[in-house]
N, C-alpha and C positions, 0 to 999 in steps of 0.2 A: 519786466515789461516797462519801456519808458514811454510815457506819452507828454505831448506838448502841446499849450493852445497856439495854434497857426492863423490868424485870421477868424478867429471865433470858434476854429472845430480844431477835433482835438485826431493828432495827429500821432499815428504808432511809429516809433523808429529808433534804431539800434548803434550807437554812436563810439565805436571802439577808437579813445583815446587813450592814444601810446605816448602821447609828448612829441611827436612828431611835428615838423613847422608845416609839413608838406599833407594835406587831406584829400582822400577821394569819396565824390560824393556819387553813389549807386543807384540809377532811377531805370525802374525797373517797365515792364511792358504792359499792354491793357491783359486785364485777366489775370496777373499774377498777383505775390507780395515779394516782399524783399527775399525773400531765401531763395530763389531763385539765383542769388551770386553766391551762394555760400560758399563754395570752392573758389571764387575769382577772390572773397574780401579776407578769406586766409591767404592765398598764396599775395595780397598785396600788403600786410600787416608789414611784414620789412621794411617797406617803402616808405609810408604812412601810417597815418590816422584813415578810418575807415569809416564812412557816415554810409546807414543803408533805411528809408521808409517806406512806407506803406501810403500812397499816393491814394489824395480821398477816393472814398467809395470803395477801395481794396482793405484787403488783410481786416488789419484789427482799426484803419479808423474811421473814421465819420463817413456818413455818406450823407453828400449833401443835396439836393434835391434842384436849389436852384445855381448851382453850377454855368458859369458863363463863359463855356471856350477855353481854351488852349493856356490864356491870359493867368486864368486862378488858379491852373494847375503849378506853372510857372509862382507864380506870387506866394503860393504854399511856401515852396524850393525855397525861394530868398527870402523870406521870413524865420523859416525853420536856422538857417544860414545865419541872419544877427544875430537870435535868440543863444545861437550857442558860439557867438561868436568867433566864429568861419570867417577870416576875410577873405583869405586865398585858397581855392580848390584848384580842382584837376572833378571834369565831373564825366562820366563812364556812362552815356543812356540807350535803351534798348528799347527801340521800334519808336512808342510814345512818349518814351521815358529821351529817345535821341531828339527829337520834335521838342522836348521842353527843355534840353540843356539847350538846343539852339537860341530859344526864346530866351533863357537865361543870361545866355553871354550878352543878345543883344541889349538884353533890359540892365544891366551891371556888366560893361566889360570889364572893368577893373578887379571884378571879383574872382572869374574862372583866368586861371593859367593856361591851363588844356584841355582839349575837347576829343574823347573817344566817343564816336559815332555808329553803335552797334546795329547793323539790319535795320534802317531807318530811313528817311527821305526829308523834301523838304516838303514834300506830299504826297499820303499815304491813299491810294485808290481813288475812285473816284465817289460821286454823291450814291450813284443807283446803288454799289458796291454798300455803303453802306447802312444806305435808308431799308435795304435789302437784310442786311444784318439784325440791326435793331427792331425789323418786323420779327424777325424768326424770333428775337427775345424776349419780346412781348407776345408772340404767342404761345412759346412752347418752351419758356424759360432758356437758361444755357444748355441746359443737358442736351435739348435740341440743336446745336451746334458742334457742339466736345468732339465728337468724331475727327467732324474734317479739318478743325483745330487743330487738334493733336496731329495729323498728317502735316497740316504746314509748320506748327510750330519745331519736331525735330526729325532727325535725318529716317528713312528705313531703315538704315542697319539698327539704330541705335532703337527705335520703334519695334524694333523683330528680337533685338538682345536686354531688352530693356521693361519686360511687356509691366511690370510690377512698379517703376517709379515711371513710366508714361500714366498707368493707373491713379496713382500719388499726384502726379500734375493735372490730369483731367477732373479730379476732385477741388482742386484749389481752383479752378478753373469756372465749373460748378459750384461752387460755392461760395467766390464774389458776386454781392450784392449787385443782382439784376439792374435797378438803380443806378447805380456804381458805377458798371459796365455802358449801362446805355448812355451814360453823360462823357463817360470817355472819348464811347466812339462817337459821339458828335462834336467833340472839340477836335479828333484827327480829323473828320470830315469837314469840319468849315474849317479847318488850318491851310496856309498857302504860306509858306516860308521862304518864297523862292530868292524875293526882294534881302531878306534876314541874311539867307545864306551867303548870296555874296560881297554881304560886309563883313563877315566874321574873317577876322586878322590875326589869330592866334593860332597855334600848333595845334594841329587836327587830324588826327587817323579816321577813315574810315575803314569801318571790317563787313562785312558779311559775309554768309553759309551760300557755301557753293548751291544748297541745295533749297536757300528760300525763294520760298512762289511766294511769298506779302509783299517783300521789299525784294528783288531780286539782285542779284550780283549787277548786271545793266542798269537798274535803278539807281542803286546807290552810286556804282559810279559816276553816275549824272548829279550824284550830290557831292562826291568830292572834288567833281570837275567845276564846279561851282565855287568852292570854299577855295579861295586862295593861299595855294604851297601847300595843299591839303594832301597825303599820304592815301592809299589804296591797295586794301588786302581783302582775299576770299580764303577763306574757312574749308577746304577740302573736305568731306560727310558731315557736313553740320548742314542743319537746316534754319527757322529764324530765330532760334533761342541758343546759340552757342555756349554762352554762361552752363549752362545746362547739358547740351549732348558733345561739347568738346570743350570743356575749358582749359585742357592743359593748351590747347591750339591758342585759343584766344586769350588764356592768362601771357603766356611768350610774347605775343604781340604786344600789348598793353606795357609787358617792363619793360621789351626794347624799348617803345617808343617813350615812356615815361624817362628812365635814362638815359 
């Protein structure tokens, strides 16, 4: 278990150094932790070095209370980044984890090489969407949501073939820190990247699940149509965690485009 101080709080994350010059850095979604790529950070070990954390208020680190927006999520990243001296990435983010590589590049572009854009946007719903969310978790904790989660987060087939690690995810799900979760989802709610998006000047794939209602295929294309010479793929039965119910689909994507 490696932890690091990031800003004051201490931060859980898993940093497989191979000696490689080339790193991918793994920012995961609200409500998860990092295992969530565990099949995308083996099939990319070849490639690279593999950095994956636990984005505050999740997994094993800190949860911080006073939390300010999209900004300190971001700042965590590039701090975590000196500390282990990271100059050059390749950074892979999913939904919120996509929202904060954006804010990344634009805060350090010299730092990211490449950007994969996994089921993510330059803005994620709208405010009622999620003043609406954050009541339901303040009244009736997460278990009060987990259902219809777990329907957007992965495909039916894999929801119908799968019923025992859907179970596994809706626990991890449930049991991020309520805290945690609700400072999340009010930094995708006041986030607007729209302005970010269309300075981002490096090699950028976007991917998402045929099948996500969060960020939907139309969505996100509207975010690669932004990002200039930016790349556009859909995930045929994945829903918005591909990492998870198709990675062979989305590990393929991610080495073409890396090579």
């Amino acid at each position: 278990m490696d932890l690091i101080n990031c800003n004051g709080i201490s931060i859980h994350y898993h940093w497989a150094n191979l000696g490689w010059e080339k790193t991918f850095v793994l920012i995961n979604s609200l409500g998860t932790d990092f295992r969530i790529w565990d099949d995308v950070a083996t099939a990319l070990q070849p490639y690279g070095n593999v950095l994956r954390f636990d984005k505050r208020g999740h997994g094993l680190s800190d949860v911080v209370v006073d939390t300010r927006g999209l900004d300190d999520f971001a700042m965590d990243v590039i701090t975590l980044l000196e500390k282990l001296s990271i100059r050059k990435c390749t950074i892979i983010g999913l939904s919120i984890g996509g929202m904060i590589a954006q804010l990344i590049t634009h805060k350090t572009s010299s730092l990211v090489e490449k950007l994969v854009l996994c089921d993510t946007r330059f803005k994620i719903g709208t405010r009622q969407l999620w003043d609406e969310r954050i009541a339901a978790v303040k009244n009736g904790g997460l278990s009060s949501i987990s259902s219809s989660v777990m329907q957007r987060w992965f495909s039916e087939d894999f929801r119908n073939h799968e019923p025992y690690r859907v179970a596994g995810y809706r626990n991890m799900l449930e049991r991020t820190p309520p805290t945690g979760y609700i400072r999340a989802c009010e930094a995708i709610r006041d986030a607007d990247l729209t302005d970010i998006a269309k300075q981002i000047r490096i090699p950028a794939l976007c991917i998402v699940g045929a099948e996500d209602k969060s960020t939907t295929p139309e969505e996100v294309k509207n975010l690669s149509d932004l990002i200039s010479g930016s790349g556009y793929e859909v995930i045929d039965g994945s829903a918005h965690i591909p990492c998870v119910d198709n990675p062979s689909a989305l590990n393929k994507l991610i080495i073409d485009f890396i090579s």
